[in-house]
C-alpha positions as CSV (number, residue, x, y, z in Angstrom):
1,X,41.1,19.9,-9.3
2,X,38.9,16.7,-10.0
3,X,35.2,17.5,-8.8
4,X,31.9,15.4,-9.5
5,X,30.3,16.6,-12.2
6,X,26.4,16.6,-11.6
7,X,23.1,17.3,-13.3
8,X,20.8,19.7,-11.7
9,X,18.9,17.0,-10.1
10,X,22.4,16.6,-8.2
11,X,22.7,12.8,-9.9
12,X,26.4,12.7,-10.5
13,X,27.2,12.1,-14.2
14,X,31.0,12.1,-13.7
15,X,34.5,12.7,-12.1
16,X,36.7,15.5,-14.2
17,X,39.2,17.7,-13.8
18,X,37.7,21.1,-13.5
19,X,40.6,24.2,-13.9
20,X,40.6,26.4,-11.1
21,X,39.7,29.4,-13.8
22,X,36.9,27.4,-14.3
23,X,35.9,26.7,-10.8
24,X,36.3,30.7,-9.8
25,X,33.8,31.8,-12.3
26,X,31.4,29.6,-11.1
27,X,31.9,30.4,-8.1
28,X,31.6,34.4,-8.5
29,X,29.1,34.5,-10.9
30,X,27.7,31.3,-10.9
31,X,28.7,29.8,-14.6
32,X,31.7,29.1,-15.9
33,X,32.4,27.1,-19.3
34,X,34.3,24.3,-20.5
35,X,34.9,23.0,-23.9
36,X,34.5,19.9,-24.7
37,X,36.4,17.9,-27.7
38,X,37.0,14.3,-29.4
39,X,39.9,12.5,-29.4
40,X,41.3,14.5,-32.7
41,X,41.0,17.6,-30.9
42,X,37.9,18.5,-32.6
43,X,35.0,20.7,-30.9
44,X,32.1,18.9,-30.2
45,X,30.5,21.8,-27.7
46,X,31.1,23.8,-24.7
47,X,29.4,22.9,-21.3
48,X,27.5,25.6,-19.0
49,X,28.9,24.6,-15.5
50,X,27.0,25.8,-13.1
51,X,27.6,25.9,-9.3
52,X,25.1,25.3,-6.1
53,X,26.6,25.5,-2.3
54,X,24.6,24.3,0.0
55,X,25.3,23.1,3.7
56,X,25.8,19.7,5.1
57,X,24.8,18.6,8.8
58,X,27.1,20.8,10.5
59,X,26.4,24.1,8.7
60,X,29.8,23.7,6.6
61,X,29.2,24.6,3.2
62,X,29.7,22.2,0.2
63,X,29.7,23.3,-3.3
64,X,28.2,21.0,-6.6
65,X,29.2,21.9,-9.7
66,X,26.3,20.6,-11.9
67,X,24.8,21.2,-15.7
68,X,22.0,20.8,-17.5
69,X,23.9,19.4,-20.8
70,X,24.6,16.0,-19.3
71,X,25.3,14.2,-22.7
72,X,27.8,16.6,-23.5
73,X,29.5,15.8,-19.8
74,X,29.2,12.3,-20.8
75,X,32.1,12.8,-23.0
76,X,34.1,14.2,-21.1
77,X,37.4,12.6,-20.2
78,X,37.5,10.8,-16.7
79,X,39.6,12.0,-13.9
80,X,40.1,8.9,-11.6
81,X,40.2,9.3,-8.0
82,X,43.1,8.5,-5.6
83,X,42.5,5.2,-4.9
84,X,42.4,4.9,-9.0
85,X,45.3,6.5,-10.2
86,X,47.8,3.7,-9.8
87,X,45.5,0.9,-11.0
88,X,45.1,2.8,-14.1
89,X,48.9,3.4,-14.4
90,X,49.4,-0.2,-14.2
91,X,46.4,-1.2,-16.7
92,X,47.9,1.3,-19.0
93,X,51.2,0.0,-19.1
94,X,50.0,-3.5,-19.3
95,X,48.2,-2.7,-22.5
96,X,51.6,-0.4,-24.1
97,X,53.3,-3.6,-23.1
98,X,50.8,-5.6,-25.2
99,X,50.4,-3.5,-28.1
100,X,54.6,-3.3,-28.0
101,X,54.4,-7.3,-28.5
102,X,51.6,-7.3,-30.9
103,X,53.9,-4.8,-33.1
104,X,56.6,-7.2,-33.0
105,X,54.4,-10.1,-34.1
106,X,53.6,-8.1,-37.2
């Protein structure tokens, strides 16, 4: 599920996708972990997620998932939102087009 990623000073750092497993443990008892890795797969760290619930004006309860290791976040791979998601399709086959006519130039 994509969720905002924030740090403890609820400041959002970033939209990611967030596995359920993930969000349960946090949930329960309050942590859960994520690993974070570079573009070759390698490990670069794991993230302490952590999980606050407060309520919002009509006493319905809203949970931030938030951490203290916000650099680490930072690399994190962006989930886009709705609205998003077929712009980015589009951009993205745009630039396969592209790169698919550059390798012919060659």
């Amino acid at each position: 599920m994509n969720v905002i990623l924030y740090t403890p000073e609820l400041e959002p750092i970033n939209v990611i996708w967030l596995p359920i497993a993930v969000q349960r443990a946090a949930k329960q008892h309050g942590f859960g972990t994520i690993t974070v890795r570079n573009p070759t797969g390698e490990i670069l760290g794991k993230i302490l997620i952590k999980v606050l619930i407060r309520a919002d004006v009509y006493n319905n309860p809203v949970t931030f998932f938030y951490t203290e290791q916000e650099e680490l976040a930072l690399l994190l791979p962006p989930a886009f939102l709705p609205g998003q998601t077929a712009i980015m399709r589009d951009t993205l086959k745009s630039i396969r087009k592209l790169r698919t006519e550059i390798n012919k130039l060659k």
